[in-house]
Structures are given as structure tokens and as C-alpha cells.
N, C-alpha and C positions, 0 to 999 in steps of 0.2 A: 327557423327555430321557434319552438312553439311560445307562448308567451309564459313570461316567472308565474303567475297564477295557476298554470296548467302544470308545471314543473313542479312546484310544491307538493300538489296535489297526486300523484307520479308517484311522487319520494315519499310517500306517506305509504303508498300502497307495496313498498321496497322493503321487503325482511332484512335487510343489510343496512340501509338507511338509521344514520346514528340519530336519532329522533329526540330520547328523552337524556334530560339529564341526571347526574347522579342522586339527587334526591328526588325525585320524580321516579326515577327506577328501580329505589331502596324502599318508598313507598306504596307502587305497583305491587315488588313482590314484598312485601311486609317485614322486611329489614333492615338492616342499617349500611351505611355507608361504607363501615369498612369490613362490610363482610363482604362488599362488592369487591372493596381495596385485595380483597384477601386474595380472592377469586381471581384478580390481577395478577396478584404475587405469586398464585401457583400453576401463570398460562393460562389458565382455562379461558379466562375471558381475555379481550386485549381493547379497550374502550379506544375508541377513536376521540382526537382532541379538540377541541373548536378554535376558532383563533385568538380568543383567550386563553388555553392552554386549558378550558373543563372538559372535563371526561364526559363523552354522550355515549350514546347504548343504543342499539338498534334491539329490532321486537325477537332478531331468533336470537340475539346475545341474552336477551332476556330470558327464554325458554332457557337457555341453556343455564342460566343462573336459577331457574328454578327448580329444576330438574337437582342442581348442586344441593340449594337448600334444601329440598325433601331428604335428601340421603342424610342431611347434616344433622336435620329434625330428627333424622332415626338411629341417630347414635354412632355417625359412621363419619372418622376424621377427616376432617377440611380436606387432608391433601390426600385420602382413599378417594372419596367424592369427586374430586375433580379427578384421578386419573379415571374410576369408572364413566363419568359421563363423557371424557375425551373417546373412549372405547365404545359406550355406545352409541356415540354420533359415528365414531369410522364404522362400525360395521353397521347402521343405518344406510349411510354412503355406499357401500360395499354392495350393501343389497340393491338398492336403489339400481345401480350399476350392472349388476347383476339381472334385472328385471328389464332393463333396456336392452341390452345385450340380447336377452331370450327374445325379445318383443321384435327387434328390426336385425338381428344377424351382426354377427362381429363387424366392425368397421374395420376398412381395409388399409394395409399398416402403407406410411408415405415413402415413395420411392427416395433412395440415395441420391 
């Protein structure tokens, strides 16, 4: 097992890794705490807990809260925002998917 110094260091460079916490996150992207809260309430984000019970945020939960706040900046309701960027993360994914797919051939489906 590698040593806790090398492991930290690992989880820093982890787009999933719940890193910041919620005022550190609200500060990053230049807003408040419960517009993160909001972002919770409507799915879009789902903050993992520490074991004190605080909300941490990793870097693409961030993107994706930023991506919310732009639309939100441009006049377009909290919970349009969040279904739009839930959509254009899938169909990101979609293509993603799609471009592997072209690149190496369909993977071949698991026997019964």
C-alpha cells in the first residue's frame, strides 16, 4: 500500500474526490452556500458527507455547479438550470460513448 502522503496526493488529482468544502466551494464559484443547498434540493449535485456530517464537493461537482450558475446568471430558473445541465452532462456521456465505441468496435455482449 502506498504511503498516506502519496494517497492524498492521488485524491487531489481525482475529479470525484470530495476535496472542498462548502464554503471553499461557494467561494471558488463566487456564491453562496445555499445556492449550493439549492443545487442539492434539485438533484443536480449530491455533496458527499465527512464524518462530521459537512458537505464536501469534488472539482467536476463543481463544474457542474458552475455550468448551473451561468444559466442562473442568465435568467433561466434554478430548477430549468439544473434539468438543462443534468442533459448536457448525459448527452456529453452519450457521445463520449459513442466515440469509443467508433474508435475500438462494439464490445462483445456476456455470455448467459
Amino acid at each position: 500500500m502506498p504511503p498516506a502522503a502519496s494517497r492524498a496526493v492521488d485524491n487531489l488529482d481525482d475529479d470525484d474526490y470530495p476535496a472542498y468544502t462548502m464554503g471553499r466551494a461557494a467561494e471558488m464559484l463566487g456564491t453562496t452556500p445555499a445556492f449550493l443547498r439549492a443545487l442539492g434540493d434539485h438533484r443536480l449535485i449530491t455533496p458527499l458527507r465527512s464524518i462530521g456530517g459537512h458537505r464536501r464537493y469534488s472539482r467536476y461537482q463543481l463544474r457542474i455547479a458552475a455550468r448551473a450558475r451561468e444559466l442562473v446568471d442568465q435568467g433561466t430558473p434554478i430548477e430549468a438550470a439544473c434539468r438543462i445541465v443534468i442533459l448536457e452532462d448525459q448527452l456529453d456521456e452519450a457521445q463520449r460513448i459513442n466515440e469509443e465505441l467508433r474508435a475500438h468496435g462494439p464490445r462483445p455482449k456476456p455470455s448467459a
